[in-house]
C-alpha positions in Angstrom: 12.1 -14.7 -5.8 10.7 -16.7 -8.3 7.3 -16.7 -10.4 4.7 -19.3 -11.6 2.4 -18.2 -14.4 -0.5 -20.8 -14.6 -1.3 -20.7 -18.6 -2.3 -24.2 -19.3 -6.2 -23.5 -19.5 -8.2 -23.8 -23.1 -10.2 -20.6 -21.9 -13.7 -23.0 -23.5 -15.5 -20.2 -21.4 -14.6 -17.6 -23.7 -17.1 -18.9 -26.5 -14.4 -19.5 -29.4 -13.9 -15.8 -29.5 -10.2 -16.3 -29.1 -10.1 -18.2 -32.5 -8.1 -21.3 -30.9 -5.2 -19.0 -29.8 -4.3 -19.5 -26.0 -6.0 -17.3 -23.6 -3.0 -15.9 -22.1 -1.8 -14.8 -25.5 -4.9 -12.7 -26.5 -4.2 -9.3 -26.6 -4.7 -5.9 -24.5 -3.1 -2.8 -25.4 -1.1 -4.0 -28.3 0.2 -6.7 -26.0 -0.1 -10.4 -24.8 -1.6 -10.4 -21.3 1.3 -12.8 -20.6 3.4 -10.2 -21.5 1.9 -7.5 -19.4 2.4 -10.2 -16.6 6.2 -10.7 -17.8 7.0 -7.2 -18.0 5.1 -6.2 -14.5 6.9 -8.7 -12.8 10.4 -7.8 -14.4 10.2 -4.1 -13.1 10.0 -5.4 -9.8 13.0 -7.4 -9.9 11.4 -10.6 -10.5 13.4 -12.7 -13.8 13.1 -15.9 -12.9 9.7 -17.1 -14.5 8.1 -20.8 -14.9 5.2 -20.6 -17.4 2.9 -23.9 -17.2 1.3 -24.3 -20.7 -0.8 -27.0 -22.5 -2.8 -25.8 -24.8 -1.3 -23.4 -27.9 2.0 -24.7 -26.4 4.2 -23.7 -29.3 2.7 -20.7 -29.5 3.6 -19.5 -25.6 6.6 -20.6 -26.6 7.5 -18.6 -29.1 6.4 -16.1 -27.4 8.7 -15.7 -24.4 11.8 -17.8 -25.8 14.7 -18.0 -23.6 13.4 -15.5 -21.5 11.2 -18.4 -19.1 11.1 -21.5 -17.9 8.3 -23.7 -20.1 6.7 -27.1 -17.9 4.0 -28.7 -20.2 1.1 -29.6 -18.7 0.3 -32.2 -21.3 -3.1 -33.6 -19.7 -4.2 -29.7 -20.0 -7.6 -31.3 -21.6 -8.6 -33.4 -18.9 -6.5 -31.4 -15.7 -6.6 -27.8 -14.2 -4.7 -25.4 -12.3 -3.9 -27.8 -9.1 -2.6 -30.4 -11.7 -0.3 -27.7 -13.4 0.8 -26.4 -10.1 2.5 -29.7 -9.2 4.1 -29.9 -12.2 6.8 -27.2 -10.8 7.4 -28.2 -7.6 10.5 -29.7 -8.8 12.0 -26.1 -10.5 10.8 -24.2 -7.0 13.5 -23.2 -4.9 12.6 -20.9 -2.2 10.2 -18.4 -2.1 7.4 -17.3 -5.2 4.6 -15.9 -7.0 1.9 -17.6 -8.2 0.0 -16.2 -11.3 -3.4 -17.2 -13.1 -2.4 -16.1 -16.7 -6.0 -14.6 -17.5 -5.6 -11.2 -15.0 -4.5 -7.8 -15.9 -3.3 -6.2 -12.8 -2.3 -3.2 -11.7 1.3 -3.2 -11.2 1.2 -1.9 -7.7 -0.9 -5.2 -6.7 2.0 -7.1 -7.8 4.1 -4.8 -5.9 2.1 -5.4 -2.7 1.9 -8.8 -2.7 6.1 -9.3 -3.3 6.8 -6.8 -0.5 4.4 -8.7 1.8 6.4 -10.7 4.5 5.4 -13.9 4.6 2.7 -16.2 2.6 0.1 -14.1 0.9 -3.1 -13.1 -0.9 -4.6 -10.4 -2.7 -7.9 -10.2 -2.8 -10.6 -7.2 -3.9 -13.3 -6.9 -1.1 -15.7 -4.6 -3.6 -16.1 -7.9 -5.2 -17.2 -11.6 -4.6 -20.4 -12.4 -5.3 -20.8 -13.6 -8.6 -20.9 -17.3 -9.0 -18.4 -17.7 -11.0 -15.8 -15.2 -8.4 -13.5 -17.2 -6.4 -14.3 -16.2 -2.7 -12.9 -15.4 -0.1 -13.0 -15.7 3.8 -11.2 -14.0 6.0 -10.3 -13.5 10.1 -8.2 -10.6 11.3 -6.8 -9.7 8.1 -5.6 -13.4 7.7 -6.9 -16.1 4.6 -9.3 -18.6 6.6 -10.9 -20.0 3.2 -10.6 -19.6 -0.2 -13.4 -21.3 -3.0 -16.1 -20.7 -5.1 -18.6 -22.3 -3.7 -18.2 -19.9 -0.1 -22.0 -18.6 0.9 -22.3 -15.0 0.1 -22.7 -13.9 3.8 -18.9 -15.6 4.5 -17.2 -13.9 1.9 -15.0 -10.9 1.8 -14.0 -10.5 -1.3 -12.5 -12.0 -4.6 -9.3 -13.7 -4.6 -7.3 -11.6 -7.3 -5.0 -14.3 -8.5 -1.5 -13.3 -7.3 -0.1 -15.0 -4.7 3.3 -15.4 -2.5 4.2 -18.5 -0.8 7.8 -19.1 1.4 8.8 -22.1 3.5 6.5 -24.4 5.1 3.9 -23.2 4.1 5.0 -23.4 0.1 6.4 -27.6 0.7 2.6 -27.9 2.6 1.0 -26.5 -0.6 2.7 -28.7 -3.1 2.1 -31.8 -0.4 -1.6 -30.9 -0.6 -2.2 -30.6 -4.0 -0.3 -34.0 -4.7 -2.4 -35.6 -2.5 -5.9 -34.4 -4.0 -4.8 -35.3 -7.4 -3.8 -38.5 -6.1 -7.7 -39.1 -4.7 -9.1 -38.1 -7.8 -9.0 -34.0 -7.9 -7.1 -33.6 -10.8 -9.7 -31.2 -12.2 -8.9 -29.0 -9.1 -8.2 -25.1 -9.4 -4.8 -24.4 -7.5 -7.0 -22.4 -4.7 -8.3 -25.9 -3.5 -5.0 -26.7 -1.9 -4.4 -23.2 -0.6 -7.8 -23.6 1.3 -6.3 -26.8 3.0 -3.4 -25.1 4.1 -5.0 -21.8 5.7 -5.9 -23.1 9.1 -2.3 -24.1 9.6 -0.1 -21.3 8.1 -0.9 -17.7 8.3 -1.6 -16.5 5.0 -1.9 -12.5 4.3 -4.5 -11.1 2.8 -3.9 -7.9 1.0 -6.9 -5.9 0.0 -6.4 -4.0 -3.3 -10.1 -2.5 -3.9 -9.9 0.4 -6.1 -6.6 -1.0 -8.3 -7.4 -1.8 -11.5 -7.4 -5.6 -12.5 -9.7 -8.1 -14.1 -9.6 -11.9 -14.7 -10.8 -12.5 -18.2 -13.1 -16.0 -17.9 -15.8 -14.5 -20.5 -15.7 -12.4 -23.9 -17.4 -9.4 -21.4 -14.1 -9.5 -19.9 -12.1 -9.2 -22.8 -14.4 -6.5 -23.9 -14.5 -4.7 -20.3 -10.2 -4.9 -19.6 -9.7 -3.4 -23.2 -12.5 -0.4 -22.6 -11.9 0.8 -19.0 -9.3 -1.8 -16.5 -6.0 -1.0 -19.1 -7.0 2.7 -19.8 -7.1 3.1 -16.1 -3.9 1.4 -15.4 -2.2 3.2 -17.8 -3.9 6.9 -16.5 -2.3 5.3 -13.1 1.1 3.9 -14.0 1.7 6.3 -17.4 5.7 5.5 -16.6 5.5 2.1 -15.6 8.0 -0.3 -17.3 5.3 -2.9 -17.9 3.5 -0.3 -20.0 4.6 -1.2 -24.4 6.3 1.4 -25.8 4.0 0.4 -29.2 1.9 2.2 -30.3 -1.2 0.7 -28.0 1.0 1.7 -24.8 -1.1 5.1 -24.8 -4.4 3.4 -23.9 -5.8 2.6 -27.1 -6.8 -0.5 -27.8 -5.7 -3.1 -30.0 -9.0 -4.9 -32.2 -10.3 -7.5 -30.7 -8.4 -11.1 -31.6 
């Protein structure tokens, strides 16, 4: 099993309060949300990470070392998350995890979503209906569509942001997303080409409501997964391997960066 961590973004949403350091490099709980993802992902067996970045580059870099796989998305300015999706098909082997770099999860979602067989999708169905969420629609328990721009009364929830593709299904998504960039949908989020593919390959959806998580688009965010979503993941997980042993592991939290 392999994993892609999408960490390309400039985060503009988050209104300069990161203070030009990469979003996936601010800091929860005395560590790098990248980290949290790294470490999460490493107590359930998975070592074989590709991290997209763009912008901060040297500075994700330095961060994980030798420890990943770095692809630059060098049009990060002017592309998003389909655009640094393609840029791993090449390093994809067989089956993986794909990542947005911005969530703090609850290890046990990532746990869920590996052990799924098959393609597959987690998704909160106590959430969806903000703007800004990206939706989701669902049949039998299976992904139908996946967007923001779903009406209220289709969705079922908020796509969480880990994701497991295998076969077909995984050489479809990469063929999908080539083609959109190639007819002008470069600025794309990666979910655009999982929507194509959902009315031809079954595609999972795991509902995690009441696990802690959040995707961190807005300083609220920040604000909200430092005050109440890591507290509560480490009151659930207080022996989890993807918990620091620093001084923040406890639940305190680190000052805002």
């Amino acid at each position: 099993m392999q994993a892609i961590i999408l960490a390309a973004g400039r985060g503009l949403r988050m209104n300069g309060s990161l203070h030009g350091k990469p979003k996936c490099l601010v800091e929860v709980g005395g560590r790098a949300l990248l980290e949290h993802q790294l470490a999460a992902l490493r107590s359930l067996g998975v070592s074989e990470v590709c991290v997209v970045i763009g912008h901060g580059a040297s500075a994700v870099r330095t961060l994980v070392g030798r420890d990943c796989h770095c692809v630059e998305n060098q049009r990060y300015s002017e592309t998003n998350s389909l655009y640094s999706l393609l840029l791993v098909r090449d390093w994809v082997r067989g089956p993986f995890l794909v990542l947005n770099a911005d969530v703090l999860a609850s290890p046990e979602i990532y746990r869920r979503v590996l052990s799924s067989q098959g393609n597959a999708l987690a998704y909160d169905s106590r959430s969806g209906q903000e703007d800004e969420h990206m939706k989701v629609e669902l049949r039998a328990g299976l992904l139908e569509h996946v967007g923001k721009n779903l009406e209220r009364e289709r969705c079922d929830g908020e796509n969480v942001g880990i994701l497991r593709f295998e076969g077909a299904a995984a050489l479809e998504l990469f063929a999908q997303a080539e083609a959109m960039i190639a007819s002008g949908g470069a600025n794309a989020w990666a979910p655009a080409a999982v929507d194509r593919i959902a009315a031809r390959f079954t595609i999972h959806a795991l509902d995690v409501a009441g696990l802690p998580w959040i995707e961190i688009d807005y300083p609220g965010d920040l604000d909200l997964a430092r005050r109440d979503v890591w507290p509560a993941i480490c009151a659930t997980f207080p022996s989890s391997p993807s918990l620091p042993s620093t001084p923040g592991g406890n639940g305190s939290e680190s000052s805002p960066s």
